[in-house]
N, C-alpha and C positions, 0 to 999 in steps of 0.2 A: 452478466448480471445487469448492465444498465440498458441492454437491449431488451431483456425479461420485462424490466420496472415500465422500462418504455410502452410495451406492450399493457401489460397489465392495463398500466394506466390509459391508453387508448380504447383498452376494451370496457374499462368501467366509461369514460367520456362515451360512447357511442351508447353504452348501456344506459347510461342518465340519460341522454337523447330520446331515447327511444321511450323509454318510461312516462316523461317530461310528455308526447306525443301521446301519448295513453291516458294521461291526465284531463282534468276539467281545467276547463278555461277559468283563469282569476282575474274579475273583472277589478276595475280601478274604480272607484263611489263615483267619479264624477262619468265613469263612461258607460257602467250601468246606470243612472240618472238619466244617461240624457236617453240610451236605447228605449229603457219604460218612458218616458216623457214622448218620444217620437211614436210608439206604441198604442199612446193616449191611456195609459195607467194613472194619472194622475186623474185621483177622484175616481174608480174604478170601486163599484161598489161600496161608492160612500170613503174609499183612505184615500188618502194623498200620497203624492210618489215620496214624501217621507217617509209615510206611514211605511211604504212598501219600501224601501231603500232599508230602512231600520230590522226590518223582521227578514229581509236578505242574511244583511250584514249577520244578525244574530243567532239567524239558520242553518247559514254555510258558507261566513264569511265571505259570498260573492264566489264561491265557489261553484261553476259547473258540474264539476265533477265529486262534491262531494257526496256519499252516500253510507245511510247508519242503517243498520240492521238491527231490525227488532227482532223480539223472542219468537215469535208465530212463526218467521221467516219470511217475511216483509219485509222490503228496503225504501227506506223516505232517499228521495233522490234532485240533485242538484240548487239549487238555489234556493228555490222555498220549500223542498223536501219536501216533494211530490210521494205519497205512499205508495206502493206497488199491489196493494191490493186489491184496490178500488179505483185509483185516477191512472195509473199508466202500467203499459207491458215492460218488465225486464227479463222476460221469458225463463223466469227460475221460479215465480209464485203464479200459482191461480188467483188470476186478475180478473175485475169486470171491464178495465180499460176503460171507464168512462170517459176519460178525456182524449181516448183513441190517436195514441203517442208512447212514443218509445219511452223508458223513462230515463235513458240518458238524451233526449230531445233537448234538451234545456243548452247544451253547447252548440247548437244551430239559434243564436238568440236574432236573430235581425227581426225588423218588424212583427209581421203576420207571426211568427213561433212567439214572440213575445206575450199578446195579446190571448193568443191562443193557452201560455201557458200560464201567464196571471189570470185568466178565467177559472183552468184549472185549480190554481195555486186557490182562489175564493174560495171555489167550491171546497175542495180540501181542508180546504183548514177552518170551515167550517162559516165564511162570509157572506154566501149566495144564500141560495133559497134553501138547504140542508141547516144553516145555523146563521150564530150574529155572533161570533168572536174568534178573533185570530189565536197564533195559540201563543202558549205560556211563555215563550221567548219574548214577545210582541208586547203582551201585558205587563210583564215583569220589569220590562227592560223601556217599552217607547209610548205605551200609553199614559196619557198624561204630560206627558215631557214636553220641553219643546225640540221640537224634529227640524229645523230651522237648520241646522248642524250638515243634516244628510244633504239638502244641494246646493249649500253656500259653496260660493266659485266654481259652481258646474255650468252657470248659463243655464238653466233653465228653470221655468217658474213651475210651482208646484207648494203647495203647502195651507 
């Protein structure tokens, strides 16, 4: 019996392992702060890396890996939940791939994928040259606010 338990329980450990590795990366505010800062996101069509810190945090909680599935059969995907229709391939929707990127690409976050994918992230959500507003998580929650919060004790300027 306590050999059974033993087991068991090693095979759920390796199984959370394993899972845990399938997972998105959960960034820490001050260590997505500084990657978009290093990115040169701060002031990145007009927000500030609060700006974009805030609409993370309230998007996907700094999640990589997070991803919601809409009714159509589109998935808004990792961080600033990227759409699968239109800005990235998750090779399950007919996509136009405008931003020509996997849509789980957001967990390769070092520089250049950053950049690359707060371009995207503008366009999407409606900041670049398609529109002038981020979306309702953003409005609701960090426009107008002060944003001062998202990189106090991060080290880096932005706001």
């Amino acid at each position: 019996m306590v050999f059974f338990s033993m087991t068991v329980l090693v095979l759920l450990s390796v199984l959370a392992g394993l899972l845990a590795g399938c997972a998105g990366k959960i960034f820490q505010r001050c260590e997505l702060a500084q990657a978009l800062h290093e990115a040169g996101m701060n002031g990145f069509h007009g927000y500030s890396l609060p700006d974009w810190l805030c609409m993370a945090f309230f998007e996907s909680g700094f999640d990589t890996g997070t991803v919601v599935h809409e009714p159509d059969g589109s998935s808004n995907n990792g961080i600033f939940q990227i759409n699968s229709r239109l800005w990235c391939n998750d090779y399950k929707t007919s996509s136009s791939n405008l931003c020509h990127m996997h849509c789980s690409g957001e967990s390769l976050l070092p520089s250049v994928r950053t950049v690359l994918v707060g371009a995207c992230a503008a366009e999407s959500k409606g900041v670049g040259s398609r529109g002038n507003s981020l979306p309702w998580d953003w409005r609701q929650r960090c426009k107008g606010q002060d944003l001062s919060i998202w990189v106090e004790g991060c080290n880096v300027k932005g706001g």
